[in-house]
Each structure stands twice: as structure tokens, then as C-alpha cells.
N, C-alpha and C positions, 0 to 999 in steps of 0.2 A: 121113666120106666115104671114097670107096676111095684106095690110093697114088697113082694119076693123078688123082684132083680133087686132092688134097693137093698134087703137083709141080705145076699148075697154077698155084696161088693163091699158090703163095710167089715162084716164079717169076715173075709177074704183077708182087709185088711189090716184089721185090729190084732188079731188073734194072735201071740206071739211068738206059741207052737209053731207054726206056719211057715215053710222054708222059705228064704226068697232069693233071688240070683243076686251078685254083684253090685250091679245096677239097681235094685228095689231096694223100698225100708219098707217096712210094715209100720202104724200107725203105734201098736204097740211099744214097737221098740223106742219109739221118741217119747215114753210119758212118765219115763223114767228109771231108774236102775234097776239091777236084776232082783236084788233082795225085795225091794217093796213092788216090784209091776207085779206080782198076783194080785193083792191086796189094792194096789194105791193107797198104800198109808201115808201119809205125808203130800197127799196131790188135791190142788183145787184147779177144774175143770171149771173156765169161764163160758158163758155163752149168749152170742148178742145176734140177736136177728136181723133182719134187713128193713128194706122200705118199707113203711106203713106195718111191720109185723108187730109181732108181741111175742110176750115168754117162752108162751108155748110152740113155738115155731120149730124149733130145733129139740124139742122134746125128744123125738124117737132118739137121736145119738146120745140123749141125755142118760136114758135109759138105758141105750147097750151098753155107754162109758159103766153106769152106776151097778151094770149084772156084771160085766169083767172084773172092774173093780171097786168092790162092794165096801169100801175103809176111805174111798175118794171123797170130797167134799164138794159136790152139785152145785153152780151158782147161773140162774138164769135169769139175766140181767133184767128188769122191768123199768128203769128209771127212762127209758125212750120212749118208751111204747106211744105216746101222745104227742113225739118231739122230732118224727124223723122227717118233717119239713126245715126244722132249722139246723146251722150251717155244722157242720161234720164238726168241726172244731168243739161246738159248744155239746152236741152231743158225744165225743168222747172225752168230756170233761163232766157229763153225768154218769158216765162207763166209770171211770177211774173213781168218782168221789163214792159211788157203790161200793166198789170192790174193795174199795179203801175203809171203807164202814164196816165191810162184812170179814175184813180180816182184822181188823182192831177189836171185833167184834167178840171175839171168838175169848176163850178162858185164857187161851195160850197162842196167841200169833203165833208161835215161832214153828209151833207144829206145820204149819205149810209148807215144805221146800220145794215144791214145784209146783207152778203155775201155769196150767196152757188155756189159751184164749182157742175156741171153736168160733165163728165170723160166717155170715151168711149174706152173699151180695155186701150192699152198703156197709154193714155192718163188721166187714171186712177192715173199712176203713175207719170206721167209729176206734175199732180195737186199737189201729196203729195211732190214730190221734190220742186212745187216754193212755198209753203206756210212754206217752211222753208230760203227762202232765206232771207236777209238783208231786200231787199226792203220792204218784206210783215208783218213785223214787226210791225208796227203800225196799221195793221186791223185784226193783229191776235183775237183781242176779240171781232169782227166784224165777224169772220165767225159763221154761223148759220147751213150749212148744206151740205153734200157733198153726193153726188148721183153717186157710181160705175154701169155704163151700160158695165157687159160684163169682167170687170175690172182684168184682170192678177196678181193680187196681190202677190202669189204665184211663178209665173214665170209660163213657160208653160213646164216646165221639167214632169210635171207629169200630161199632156194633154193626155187625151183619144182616142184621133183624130191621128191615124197613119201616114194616107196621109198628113195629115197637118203639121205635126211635119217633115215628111220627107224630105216636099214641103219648110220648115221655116229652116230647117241644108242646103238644097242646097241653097236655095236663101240667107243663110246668108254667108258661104263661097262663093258664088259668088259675093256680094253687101260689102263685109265685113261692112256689120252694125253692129256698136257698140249697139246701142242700144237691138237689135236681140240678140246679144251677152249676154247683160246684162240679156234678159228676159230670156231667155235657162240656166242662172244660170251657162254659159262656160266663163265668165268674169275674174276670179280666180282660173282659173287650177280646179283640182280636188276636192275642197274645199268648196261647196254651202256658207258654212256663211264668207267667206272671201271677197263676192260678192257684188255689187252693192242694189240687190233685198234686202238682209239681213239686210247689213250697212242703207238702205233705215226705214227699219222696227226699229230699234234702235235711233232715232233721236227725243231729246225732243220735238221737234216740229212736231206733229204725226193727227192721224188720232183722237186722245181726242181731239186736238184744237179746234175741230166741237161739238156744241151742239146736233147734230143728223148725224148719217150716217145711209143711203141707200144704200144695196147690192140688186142689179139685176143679175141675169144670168140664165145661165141656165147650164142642167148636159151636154153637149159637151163644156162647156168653161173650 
């Protein structure tokens, strides 16, 4: 859509004012409690791009998070930016050794009590691979909210999009990317659940660690 549908709908859904029925949450209301969501005092907003992206990819939500709430702590991941050909696993183990740096980092760790990961395509799955590694261990009960834009969770074996899929078999036997490999579900021979995507979905450290998930997409994803 154009930039003005796009500020519409996120708008629509951040906002906390914002009535919603039974059935809806508003984005706001998962980022944390009543006293600090004006502010996000105590909130670090993670955010990892997709294939071949970079930092700046997810900037514009980085910015609405950072004008809603202005006390939040911005983190836009760069440690893949050069790596999202190899395997999901080893980039979200450069997700995790980040965000692990960037909270040890800080005067006072402890100031963080909520942690939500923002994921874009691949990037979706980078998140879930590092909030099970080692390092992230100690803010697992610090995550508050994980937000999929777009997010393959699935794999793209059963993508809609013909040209795309045809355009993603050439470019990945040309590039031999591992990670392409992985999403296409051709990781494991003939076999889908002996896969990365599958072995990924199995892993006590999952998508329940988050007190709220957020799916975005749409029907060509």
C-alpha cells in the first residue's frame, strides 16, 4: 500500500486510546502495563530485518514505537546485515549475542523489564532461533511481546506467489543459501519435519515465552 495507508493501520493499532471489540488487541496494549505504556519506561523494542535487509528496514515502526513512547530503548539489530545467506540458527545466535551486549551494556540492566522483538519475513525466525540461545536466558521472563511483519513461519514451500518461488529455487541454487534452503523446507531431503523450519517449532523455548504475539501479513505471504 502507499506510506499513508501504511501510517493508517499501524496507527489504528498502536494507539491505546483506541477502543477495540472483544475479539481485537491493540499493539499498544501488549508493550506493557498501564503505568509505564505512555512513557515505555522500562521497555526495549528489538528489531531484525529480513533477507538480504539491513537496520534500517523497519525504521518507520522504529520511529512510531520511539514518538508513542519516547523513554523506550530503540535496538535495530545490525549484527546480520552481511549473514542472512547462512543458516537461521547461526544468525539468531548473532540476534541474541547483540542484544545480549546491548543489555549488559547498559549502567543498569535491570532497568529493562519488557522486551518485545519486531521480525520482518526471515527475520521472524532469526528472533525465535536467538531467544532460545544461552545468552538470552536470563531476560526470558522479560519478553513481553513479539510482533511477525510478513513472518514465514511456515516456510515458503506452500507460497502462492509462482514467480517468486521460481525467482527464490534459482537464486537459491545460485547463492547456495543456507538459509533459503532452510525456508523452502529442501534442508532435509524429502522429509519437511526433519528440517530446520520444524526442529525450529519444537523447541521449549518458543513463541509461549512472549506474553502476547502479533501476526501481520497478508494472503500473498
Amino acid at each position: 500500500g502507499t506510506p499513508e495507508t501504511q501510517h493508517m493501520i499501524f496507527e489504528e493499532v498502536y494507539r491505546s486510546e483506541q477502543a477495540v471489540s472483544e475479539d481485537e488487541i491493540s499493539v499498544a496494549s501488549t508493550l506493557g502495563d498501564n503505568a509505564s505504556r505512555e512513557t515505555g519506561d522500562g521497555l526495549l523494542a528489538v528489531f531484525c530485518h529480513g533477507f538480504q535487509g539491513n537496520q534500517y528496514d523497519l525504521r518507520y515502526f522504529r520511529n512510531r514505537i520511539g514518538i508513542g513512547y519516547p523513554r523506550a530503548r530503540l535496538l535495530c539489530c545490525s549484527s546480520v546485515e552481511d549473514n542472512t545467506h547462512r543458516p537461521i540458527e547461526e544468525q539468531g545466535s548473532l540476534i541474541a549475542e547483540e542484544v545480549s551486549r546491548y543489555i549488559s551494556g547498559m549502567d543498569d540492566p535491570s532497568t529493562v523489564r519488557r522486551i518485545v522483538f519486531v521480525g520482518h519475513s526471515l527475520g521472524t525466525l532469526v528472533i525465535r532461533a536467538a531467544i532460545s540461545m544461552p545468552c538470552m536466558e536470563p531476560y526470558i521472563d522479560r519478553l513481553q511481546t513479539f510482533i511477525s511483519l510478513g513472518g514465514t513461519h511456515l516456510g515458503y514451500t506452500f507460497g502462492n506467489n509462482n514467480i517468486l518461488s521460481s525467482a527464490m529455487w534459482i537464486y537459491q541454487r545460485w547463492t547456495k543459501s543456507d538459509s533459503l534452503s532452510q525456508l523452502n523446507l529442501k534442508d532435509s531431503g524429502s522429509d519437511p519435519k526433519k528440517g530446520y523450519v520444524h526442529s525450529l517449532a519444537q523447541r521449549p523455548v518458543g513463541l509461549s515465552a512472549f506474553k502476547h504475539v502479533v501476526l501481520v501479513a497478508s494472503g500473498q505471504d
